[in-house]
C-alpha positions in Angstrom: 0.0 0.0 0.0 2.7 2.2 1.1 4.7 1.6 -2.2 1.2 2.6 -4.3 1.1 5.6 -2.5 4.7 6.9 -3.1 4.4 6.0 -6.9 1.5 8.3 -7.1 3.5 11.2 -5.0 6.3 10.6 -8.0 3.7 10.8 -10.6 2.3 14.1 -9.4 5.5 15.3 -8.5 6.9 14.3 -12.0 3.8 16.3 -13.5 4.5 19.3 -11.7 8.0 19.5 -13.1 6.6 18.9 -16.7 3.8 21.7 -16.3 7.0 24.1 -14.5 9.0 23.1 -17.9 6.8 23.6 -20.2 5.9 27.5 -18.6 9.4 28.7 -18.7 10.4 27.7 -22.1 7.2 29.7 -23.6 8.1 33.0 -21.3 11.5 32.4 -22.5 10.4 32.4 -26.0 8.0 35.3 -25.7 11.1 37.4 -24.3 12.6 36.5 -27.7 10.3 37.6 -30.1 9.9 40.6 -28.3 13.7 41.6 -28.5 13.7 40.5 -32.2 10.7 42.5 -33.1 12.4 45.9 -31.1 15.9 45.2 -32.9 14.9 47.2 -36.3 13.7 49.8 -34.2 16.6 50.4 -32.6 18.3 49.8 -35.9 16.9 52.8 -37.5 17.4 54.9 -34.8 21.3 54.3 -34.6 21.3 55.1 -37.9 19.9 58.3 -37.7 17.2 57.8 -39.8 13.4 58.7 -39.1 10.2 56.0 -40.3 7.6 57.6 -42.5 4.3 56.3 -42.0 3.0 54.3 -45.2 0.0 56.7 -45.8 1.8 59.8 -44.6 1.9 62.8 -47.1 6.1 62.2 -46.8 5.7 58.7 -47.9 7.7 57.8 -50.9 9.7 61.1 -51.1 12.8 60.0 -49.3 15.2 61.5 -51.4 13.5 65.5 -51.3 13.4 64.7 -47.6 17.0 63.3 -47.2 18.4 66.4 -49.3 16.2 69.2 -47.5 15.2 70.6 -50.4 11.5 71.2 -51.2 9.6 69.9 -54.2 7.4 72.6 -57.2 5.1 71.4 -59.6 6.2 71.9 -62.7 5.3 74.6 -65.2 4.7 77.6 -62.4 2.0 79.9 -63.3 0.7 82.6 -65.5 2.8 84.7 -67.3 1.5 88.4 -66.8 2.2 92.2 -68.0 3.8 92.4 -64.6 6.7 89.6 -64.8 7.6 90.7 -68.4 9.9 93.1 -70.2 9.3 94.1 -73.5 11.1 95.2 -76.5 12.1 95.0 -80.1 14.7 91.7 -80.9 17.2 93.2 -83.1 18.0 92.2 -86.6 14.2 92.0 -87.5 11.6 93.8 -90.2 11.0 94.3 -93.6 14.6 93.1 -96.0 12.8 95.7 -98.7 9.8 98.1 -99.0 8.3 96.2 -101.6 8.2 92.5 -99.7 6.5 91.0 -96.3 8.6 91.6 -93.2 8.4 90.3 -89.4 9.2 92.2 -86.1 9.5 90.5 -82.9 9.0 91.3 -79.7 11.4 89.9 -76.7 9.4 89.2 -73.6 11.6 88.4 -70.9 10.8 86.7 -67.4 11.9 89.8 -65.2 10.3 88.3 -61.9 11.9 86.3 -60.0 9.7 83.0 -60.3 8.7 80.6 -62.8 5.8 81.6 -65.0 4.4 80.0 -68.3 2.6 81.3 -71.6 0.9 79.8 -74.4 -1.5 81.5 -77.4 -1.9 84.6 -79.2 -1.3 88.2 -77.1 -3.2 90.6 -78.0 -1.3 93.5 -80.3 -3.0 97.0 -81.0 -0.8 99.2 -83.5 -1.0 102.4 -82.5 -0.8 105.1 -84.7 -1.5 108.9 -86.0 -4.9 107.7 -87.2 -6.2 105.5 -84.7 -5.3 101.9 -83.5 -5.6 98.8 -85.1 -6.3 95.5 -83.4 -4.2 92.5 -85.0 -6.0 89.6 -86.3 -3.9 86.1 -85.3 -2.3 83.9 -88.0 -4.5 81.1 -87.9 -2.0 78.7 -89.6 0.2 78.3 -86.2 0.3 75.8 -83.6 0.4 77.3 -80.2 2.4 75.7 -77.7 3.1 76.4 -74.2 6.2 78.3 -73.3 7.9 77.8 -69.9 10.1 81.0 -68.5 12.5 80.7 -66.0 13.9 84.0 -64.5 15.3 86.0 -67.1 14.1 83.8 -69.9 12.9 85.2 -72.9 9.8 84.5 -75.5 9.0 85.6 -78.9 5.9 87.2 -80.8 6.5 87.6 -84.4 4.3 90.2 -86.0 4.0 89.2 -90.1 3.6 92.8 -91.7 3.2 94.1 -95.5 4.9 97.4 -95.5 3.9 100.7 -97.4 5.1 101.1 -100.4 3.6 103.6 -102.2 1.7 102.8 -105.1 -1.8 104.7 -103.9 -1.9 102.3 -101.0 -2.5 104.1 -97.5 0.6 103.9 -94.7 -0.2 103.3 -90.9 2.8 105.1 -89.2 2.8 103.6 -86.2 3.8 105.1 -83.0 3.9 102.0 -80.3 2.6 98.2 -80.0 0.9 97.3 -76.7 0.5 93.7 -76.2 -1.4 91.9 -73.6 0.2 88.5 -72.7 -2.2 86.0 -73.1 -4.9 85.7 -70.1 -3.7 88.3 -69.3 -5.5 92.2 -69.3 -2.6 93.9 -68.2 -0.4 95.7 -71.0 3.2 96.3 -72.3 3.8 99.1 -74.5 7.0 99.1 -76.9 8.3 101.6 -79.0 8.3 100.4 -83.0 9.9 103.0 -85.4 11.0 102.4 -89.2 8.5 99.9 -90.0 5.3 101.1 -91.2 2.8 98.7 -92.8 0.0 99.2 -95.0 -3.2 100.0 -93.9 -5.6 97.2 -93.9 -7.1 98.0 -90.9 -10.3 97.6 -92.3 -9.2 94.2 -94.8 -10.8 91.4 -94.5 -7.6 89.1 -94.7 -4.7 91.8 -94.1 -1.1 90.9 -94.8 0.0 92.1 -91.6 -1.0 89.3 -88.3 0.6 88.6 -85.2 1.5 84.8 -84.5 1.2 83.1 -80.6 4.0 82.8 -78.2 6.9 80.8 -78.6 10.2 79.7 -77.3 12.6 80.4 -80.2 13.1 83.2 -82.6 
């Protein structure tokens, strides 16, 4: 009987010991994990580096962050009379009385900020008799025209010159152009080149043509 009795003491005993076991190898394997799962943490932070939240607004712009420098959207805005200089490009107008001739304009980006242009200004001729409001050149394809600070653009003004001949001159005294969507104006002085006037034509040989980036 006594024998029995001690064999189930061992048995319990011996249970005891297996349940103990069995408790400390899971804590032990819980304090683990947890060290495992803090060691990128502390990786990153040794490092110097800072974690971006996957749906933050800084997400996926590493590189603008790393360098400190701040991102634009491209383009910049509106071109107006404001940001712009204006004057006559040398070495155009009529090659003879008797032929067409262009003069161009020079706007340059006198602001210190990114601005864009595209389409037909508006160009009045003024003159002795009255002013004359440029139709556009239908034929040309606008395009959009980016300016950094101090960059220039064109407009090209195609112009039949007097000649004589009982035709009428236009002596003009000034352009004033109004950058496109824009209602603010530039004035320039235009001397030497005096069209025809066909101010009242119903296709005139003298049109202005829409912004562009080269001459």
């Amino acid at each position: 009987m006594r024998t029995i009795m001690r064999n189930r003491q061992l048995s319990v005993a011996a249970g005891l010991v297996a349940v103990l076991g069995l408790g400390v190898t899971a804590c032990g394997s819980d304090a683990v994990d947890a060290g495992a799962a803090k060691a990128p943490a502390a990786a990153s932070a040794s490092s110097g580096q800072q974690a971006v939240p996957a749906n933050s607004p800084a997400a996926g712009q590493g590189s603008a962050l790393a360098s400190g420098k701040a991102t634009t959207a491209p383009g910049g805005r509106k071109c107006t009379a404001a940001d712009l200089k204006a004057a006559l490009a040398g070495g155009t107008g009529a090659q003879s009385p008797d032929a067409p001739g262009a003069e161009e304009i020079e706007l340059t980006n006198k602001s210190g900020a990114v601005c864009t242009m595209k389409g037909y200004p508006g160009v009045d001729l003024v003159g002795d008799t009255g002013t004359w409001n440029l139709p556009r050149f239908q034929g040309a394809q606008a395009e959009q025209v980016t300016l950094q600070p101090g960059g220039k653009a064109y407009v090209v003004i195609d112009y039949l010159p007097f000649a004589g001949g009982g035709t009428v001159e236009f002596k003009v005294q000034k352009i004033v152009l109004t950058p496109p969507d824009d209602t603010s104006q530039l004035t320039v002085q235009w001397s030497g080149a005096s069209p025809q006037d066909q101010s009242g034509a119903t296709h005139p040989g003298t049109y202005v043509r829409p912004v562009s980036a080269k001459r």
